[in-house]
HTML snippet that shows the backbone in 3Dmol.js (N, CA, C, O; Angstrom):
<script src="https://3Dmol.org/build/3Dmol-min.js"></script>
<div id="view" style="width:600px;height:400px;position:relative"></div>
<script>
const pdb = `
ATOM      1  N   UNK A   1     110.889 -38.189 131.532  1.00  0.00           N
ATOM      2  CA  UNK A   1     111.016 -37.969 132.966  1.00  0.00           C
ATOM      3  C   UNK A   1     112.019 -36.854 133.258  1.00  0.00           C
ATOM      4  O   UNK A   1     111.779 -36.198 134.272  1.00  0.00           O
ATOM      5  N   UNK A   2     113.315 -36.462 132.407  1.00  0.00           N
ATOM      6  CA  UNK A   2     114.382 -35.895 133.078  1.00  0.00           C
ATOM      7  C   UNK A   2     113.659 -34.176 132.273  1.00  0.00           C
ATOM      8  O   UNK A   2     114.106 -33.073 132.589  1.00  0.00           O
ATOM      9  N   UNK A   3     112.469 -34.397 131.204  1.00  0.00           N
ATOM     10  CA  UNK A   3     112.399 -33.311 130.875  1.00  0.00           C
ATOM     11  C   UNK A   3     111.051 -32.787 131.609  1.00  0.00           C
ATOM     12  O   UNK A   3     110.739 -31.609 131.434  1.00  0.00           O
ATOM     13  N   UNK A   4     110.349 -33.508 132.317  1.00  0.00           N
ATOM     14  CA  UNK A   4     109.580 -33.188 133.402  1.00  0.00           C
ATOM     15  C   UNK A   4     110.069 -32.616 134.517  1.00  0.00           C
ATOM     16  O   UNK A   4     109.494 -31.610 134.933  1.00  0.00           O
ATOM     17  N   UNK A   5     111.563 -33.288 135.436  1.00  0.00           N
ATOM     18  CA  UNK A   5     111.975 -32.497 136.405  1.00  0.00           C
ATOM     19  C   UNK A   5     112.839 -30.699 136.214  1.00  0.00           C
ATOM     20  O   UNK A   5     113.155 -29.766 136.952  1.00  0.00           O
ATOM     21  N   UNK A   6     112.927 -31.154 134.334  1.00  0.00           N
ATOM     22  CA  UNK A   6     113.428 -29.617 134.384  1.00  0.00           C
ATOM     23  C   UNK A   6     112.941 -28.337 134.473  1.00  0.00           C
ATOM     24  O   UNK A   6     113.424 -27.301 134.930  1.00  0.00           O
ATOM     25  N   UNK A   7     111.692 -28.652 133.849  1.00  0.00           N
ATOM     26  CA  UNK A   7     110.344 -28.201 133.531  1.00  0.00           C
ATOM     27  C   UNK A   7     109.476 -27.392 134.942  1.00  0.00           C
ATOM     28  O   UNK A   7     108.945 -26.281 134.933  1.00  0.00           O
ATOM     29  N   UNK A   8     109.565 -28.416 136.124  1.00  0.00           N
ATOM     30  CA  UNK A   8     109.425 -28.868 137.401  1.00  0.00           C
ATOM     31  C   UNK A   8     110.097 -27.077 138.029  1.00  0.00           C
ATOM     32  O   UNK A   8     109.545 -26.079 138.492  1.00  0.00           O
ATOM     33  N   UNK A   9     111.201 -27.371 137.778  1.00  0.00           N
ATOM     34  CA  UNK A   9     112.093 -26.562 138.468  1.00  0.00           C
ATOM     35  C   UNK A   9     112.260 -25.165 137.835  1.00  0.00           C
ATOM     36  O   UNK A   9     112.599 -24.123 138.397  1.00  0.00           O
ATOM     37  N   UNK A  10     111.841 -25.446 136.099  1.00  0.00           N
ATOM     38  CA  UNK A  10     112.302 -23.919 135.703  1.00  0.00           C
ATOM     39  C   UNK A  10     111.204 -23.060 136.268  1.00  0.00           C
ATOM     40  O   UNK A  10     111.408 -21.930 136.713  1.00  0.00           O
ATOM     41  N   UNK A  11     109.931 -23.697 136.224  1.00  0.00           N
ATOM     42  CA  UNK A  11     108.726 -22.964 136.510  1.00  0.00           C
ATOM     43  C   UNK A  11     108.953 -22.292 137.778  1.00  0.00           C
ATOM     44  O   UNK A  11     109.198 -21.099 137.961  1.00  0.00           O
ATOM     45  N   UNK A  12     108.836 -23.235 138.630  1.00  0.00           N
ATOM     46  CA  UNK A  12     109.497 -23.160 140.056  1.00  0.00           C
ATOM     47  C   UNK A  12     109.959 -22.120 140.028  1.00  0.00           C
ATOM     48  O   UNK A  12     109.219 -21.269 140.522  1.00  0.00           O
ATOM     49  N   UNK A  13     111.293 -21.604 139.504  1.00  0.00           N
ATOM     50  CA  UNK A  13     112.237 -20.550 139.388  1.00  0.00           C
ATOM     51  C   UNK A  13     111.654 -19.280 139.041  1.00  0.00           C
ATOM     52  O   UNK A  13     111.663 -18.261 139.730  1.00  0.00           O
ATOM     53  N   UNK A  14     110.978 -19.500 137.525  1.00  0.00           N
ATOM     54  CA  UNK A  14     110.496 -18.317 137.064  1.00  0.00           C
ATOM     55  C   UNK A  14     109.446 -17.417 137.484  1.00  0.00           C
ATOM     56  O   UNK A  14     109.299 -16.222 137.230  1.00  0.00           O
ATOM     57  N   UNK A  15     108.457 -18.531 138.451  1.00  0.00           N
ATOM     58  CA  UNK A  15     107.138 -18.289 139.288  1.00  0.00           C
ATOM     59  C   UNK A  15     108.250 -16.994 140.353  1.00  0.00           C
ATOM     60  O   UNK A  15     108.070 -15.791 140.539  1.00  0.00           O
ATOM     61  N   UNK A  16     109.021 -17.642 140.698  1.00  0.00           N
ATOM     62  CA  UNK A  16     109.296 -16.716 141.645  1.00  0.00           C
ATOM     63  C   UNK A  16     110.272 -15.542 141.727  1.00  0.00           C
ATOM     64  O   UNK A  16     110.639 -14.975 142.756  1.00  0.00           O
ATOM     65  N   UNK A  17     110.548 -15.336 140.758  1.00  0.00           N
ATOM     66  CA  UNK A  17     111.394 -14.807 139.755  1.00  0.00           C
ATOM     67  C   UNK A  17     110.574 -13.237 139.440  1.00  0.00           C
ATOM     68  O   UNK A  17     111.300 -12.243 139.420  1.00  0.00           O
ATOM     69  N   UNK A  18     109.189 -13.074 139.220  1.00  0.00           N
ATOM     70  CA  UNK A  18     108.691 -12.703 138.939  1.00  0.00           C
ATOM     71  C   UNK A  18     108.053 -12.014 139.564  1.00  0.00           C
ATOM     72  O   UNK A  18     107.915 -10.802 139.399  1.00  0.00           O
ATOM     73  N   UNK A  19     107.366 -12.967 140.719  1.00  0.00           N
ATOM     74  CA  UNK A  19     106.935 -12.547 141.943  1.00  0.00           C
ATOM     75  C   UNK A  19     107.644 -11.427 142.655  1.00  0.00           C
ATOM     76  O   UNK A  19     107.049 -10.450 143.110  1.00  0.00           O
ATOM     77  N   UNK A  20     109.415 -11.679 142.757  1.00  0.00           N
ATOM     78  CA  UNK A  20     109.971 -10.963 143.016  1.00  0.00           C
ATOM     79  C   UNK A  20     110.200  -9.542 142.864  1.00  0.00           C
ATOM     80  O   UNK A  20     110.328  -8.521 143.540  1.00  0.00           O
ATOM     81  N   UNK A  21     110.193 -10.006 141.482  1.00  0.00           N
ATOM     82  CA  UNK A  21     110.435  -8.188 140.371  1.00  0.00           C
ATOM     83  C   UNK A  21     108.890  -7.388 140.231  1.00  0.00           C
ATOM     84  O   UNK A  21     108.665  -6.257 139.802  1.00  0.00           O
ATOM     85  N   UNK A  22     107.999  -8.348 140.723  1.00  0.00           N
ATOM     86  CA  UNK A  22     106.521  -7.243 140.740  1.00  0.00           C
ATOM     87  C   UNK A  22     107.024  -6.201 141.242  1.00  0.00           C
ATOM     88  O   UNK A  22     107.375  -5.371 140.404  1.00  0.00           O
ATOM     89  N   UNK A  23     107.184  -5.942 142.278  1.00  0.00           N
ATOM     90  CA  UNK A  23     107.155  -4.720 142.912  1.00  0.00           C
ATOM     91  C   UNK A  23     108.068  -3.790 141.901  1.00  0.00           C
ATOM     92  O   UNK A  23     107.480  -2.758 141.575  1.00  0.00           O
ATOM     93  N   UNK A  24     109.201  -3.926 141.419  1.00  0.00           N
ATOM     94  CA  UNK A  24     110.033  -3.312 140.738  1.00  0.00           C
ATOM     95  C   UNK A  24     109.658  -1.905 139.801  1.00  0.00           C
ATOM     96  O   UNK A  24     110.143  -0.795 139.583  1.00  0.00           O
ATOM     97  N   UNK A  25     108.369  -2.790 139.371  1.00  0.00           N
ATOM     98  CA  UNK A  25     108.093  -2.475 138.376  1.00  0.00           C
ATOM     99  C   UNK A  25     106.939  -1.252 138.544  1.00  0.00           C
ATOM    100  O   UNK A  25     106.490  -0.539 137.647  1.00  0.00           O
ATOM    101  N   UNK A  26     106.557  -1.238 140.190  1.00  0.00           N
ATOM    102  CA  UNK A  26     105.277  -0.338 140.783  1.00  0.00           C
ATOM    103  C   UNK A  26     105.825   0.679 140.637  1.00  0.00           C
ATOM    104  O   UNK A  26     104.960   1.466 141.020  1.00  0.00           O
ATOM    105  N   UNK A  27     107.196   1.631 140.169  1.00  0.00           N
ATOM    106  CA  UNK A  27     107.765   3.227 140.002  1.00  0.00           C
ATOM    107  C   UNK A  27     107.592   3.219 139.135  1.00  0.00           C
ATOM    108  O   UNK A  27     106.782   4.131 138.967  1.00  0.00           O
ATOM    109  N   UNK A  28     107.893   2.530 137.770  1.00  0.00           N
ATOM    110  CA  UNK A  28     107.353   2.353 136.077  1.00  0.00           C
ATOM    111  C   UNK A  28     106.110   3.552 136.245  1.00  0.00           C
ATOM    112  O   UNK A  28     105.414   3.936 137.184  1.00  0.00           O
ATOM    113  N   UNK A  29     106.242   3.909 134.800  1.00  0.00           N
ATOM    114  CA  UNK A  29     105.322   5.092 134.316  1.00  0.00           C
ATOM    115  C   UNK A  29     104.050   4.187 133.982  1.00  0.00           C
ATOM    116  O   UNK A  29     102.942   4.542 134.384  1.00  0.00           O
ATOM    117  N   UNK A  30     104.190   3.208 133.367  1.00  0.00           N
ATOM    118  CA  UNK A  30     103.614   2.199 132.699  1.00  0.00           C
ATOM    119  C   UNK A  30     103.580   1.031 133.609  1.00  0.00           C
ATOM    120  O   UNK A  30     103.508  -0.041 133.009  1.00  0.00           O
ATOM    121  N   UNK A  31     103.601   0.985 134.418  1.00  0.00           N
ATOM    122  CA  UNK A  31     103.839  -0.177 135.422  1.00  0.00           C
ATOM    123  C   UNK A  31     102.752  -0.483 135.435  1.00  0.00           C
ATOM    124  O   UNK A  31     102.913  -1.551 136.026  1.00  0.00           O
ATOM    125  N   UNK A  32     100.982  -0.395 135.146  1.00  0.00           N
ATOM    126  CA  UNK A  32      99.631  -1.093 135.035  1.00  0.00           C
ATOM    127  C   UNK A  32     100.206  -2.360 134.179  1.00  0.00           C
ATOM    128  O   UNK A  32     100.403  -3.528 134.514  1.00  0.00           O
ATOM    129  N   UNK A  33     100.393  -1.682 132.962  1.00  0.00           N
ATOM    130  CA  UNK A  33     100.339  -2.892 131.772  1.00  0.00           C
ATOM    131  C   UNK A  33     101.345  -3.494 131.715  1.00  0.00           C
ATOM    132  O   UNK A  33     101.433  -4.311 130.798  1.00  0.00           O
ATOM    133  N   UNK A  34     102.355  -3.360 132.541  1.00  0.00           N
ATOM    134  CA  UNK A  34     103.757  -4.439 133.000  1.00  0.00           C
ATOM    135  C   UNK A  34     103.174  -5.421 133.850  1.00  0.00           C
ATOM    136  O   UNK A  34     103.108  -6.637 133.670  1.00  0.00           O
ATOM    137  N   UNK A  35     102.577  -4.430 135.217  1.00  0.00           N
ATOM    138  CA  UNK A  35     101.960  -5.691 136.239  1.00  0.00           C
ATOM    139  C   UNK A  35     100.941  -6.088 135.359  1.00  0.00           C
ATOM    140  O   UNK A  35     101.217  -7.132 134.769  1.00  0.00           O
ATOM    141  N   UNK A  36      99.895  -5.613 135.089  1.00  0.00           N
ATOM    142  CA  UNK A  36      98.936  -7.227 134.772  1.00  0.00           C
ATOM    143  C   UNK A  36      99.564  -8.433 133.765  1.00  0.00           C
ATOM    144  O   UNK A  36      99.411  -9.651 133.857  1.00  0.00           O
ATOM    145  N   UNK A  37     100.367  -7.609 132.719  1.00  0.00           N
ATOM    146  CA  UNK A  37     100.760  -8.712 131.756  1.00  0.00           C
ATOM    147  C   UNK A  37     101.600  -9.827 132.783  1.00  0.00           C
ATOM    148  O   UNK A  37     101.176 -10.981 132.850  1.00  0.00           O
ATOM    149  N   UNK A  38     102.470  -9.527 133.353  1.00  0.00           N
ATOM    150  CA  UNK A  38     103.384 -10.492 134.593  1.00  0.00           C
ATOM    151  C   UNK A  38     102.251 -11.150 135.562  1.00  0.00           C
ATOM    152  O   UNK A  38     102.244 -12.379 135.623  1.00  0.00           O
ATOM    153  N   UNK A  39     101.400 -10.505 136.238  1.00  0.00           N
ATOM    154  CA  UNK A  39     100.154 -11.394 136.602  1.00  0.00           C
ATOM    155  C   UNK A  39      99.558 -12.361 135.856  1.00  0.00           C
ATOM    156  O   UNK A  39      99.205 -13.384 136.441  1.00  0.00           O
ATOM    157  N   UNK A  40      99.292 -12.209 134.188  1.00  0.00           N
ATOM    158  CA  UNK A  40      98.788 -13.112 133.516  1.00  0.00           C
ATOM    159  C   UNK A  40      99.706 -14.293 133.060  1.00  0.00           C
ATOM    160  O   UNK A  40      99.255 -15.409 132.801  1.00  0.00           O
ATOM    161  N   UNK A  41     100.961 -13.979 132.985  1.00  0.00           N
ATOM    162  CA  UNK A  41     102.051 -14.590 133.236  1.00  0.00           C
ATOM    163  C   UNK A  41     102.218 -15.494 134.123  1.00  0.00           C
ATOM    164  O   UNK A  41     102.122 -16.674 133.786  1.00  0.00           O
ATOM    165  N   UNK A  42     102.488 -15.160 135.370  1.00  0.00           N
ATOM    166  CA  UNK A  42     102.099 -16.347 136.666  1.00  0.00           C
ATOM    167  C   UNK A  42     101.572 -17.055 137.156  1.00  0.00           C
ATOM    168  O   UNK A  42     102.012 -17.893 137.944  1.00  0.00           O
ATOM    169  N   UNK A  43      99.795 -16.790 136.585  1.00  0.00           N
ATOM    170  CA  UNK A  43      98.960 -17.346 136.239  1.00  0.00           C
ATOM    171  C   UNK A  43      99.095 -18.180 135.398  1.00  0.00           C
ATOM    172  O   UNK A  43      98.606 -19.198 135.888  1.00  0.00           O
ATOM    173  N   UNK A  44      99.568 -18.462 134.127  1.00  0.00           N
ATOM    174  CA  UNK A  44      99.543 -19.270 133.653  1.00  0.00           C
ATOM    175  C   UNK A  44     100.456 -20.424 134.178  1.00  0.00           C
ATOM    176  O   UNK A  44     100.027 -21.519 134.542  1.00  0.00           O
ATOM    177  N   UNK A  45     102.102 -19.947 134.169  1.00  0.00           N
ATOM    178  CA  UNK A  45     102.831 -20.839 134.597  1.00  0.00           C
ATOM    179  C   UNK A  45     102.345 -21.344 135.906  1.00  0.00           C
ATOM    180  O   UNK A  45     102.598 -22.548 135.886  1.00  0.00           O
ATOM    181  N   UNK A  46     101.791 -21.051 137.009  1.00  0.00           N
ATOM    182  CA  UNK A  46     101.184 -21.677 138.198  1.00  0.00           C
ATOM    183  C   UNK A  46     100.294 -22.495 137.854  1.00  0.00           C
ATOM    184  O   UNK A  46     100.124 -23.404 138.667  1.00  0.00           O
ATOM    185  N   UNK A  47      99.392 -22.525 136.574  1.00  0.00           N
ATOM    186  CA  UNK A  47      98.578 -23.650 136.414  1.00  0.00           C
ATOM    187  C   UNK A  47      99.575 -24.791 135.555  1.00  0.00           C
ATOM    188  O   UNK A  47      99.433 -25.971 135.875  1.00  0.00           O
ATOM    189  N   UNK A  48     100.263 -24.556 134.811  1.00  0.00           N
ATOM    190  CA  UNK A  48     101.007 -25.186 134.148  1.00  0.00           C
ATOM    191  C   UNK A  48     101.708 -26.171 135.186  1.00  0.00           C
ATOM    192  O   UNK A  48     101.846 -27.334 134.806  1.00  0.00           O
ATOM    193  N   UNK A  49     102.233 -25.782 136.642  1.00  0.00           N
ATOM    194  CA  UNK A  49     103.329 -25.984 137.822  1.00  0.00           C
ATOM    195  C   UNK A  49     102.251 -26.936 138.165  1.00  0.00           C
ATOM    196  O   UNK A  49     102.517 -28.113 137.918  1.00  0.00           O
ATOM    197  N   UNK A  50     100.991 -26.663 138.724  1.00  0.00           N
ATOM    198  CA  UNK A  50      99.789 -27.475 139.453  1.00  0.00           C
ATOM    199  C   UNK A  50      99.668 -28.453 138.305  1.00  0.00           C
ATOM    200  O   UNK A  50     100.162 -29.468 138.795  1.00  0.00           O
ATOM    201  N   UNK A  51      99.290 -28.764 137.020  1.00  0.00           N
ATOM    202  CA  UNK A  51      98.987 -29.443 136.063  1.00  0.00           C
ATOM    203  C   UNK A  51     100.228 -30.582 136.160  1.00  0.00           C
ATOM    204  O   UNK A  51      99.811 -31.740 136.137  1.00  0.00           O
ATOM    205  N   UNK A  52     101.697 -30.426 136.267  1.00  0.00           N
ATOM    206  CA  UNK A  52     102.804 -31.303 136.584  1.00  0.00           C
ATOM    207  C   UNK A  52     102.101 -32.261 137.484  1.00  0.00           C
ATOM    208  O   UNK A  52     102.717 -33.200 137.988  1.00  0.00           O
TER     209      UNK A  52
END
`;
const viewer = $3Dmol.createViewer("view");
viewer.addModel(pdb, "pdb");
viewer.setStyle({}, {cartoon: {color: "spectrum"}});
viewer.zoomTo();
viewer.render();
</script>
């Protein structure tokens, strides 16, 4: 249980964490294959977050 609510919350964090720094990353030379990899990224942890 206490490693479910941590779990709970890191996602939580990192989901948005991420979300945040997208844009960051749109001046990057390379910023395609930064954003999609971080899209596929969020994607996962968001199903992982819904699956809790």
């Amino acid at each position: 249980m206490d490693q479910q609510i941590k779990e709970y919350i890191a996602l939580s964090l990192a989901i948005n964490v991420f979300k945040h720094d997208r844009p960051l990353f749109k001046g990057w030379s390379m910023a395609n294959l930064y954003l999609s990899k971080i899209d596929h990224v969020v994607e996962q942890m968001q199903n992982d977050f819904n699956q809790m």
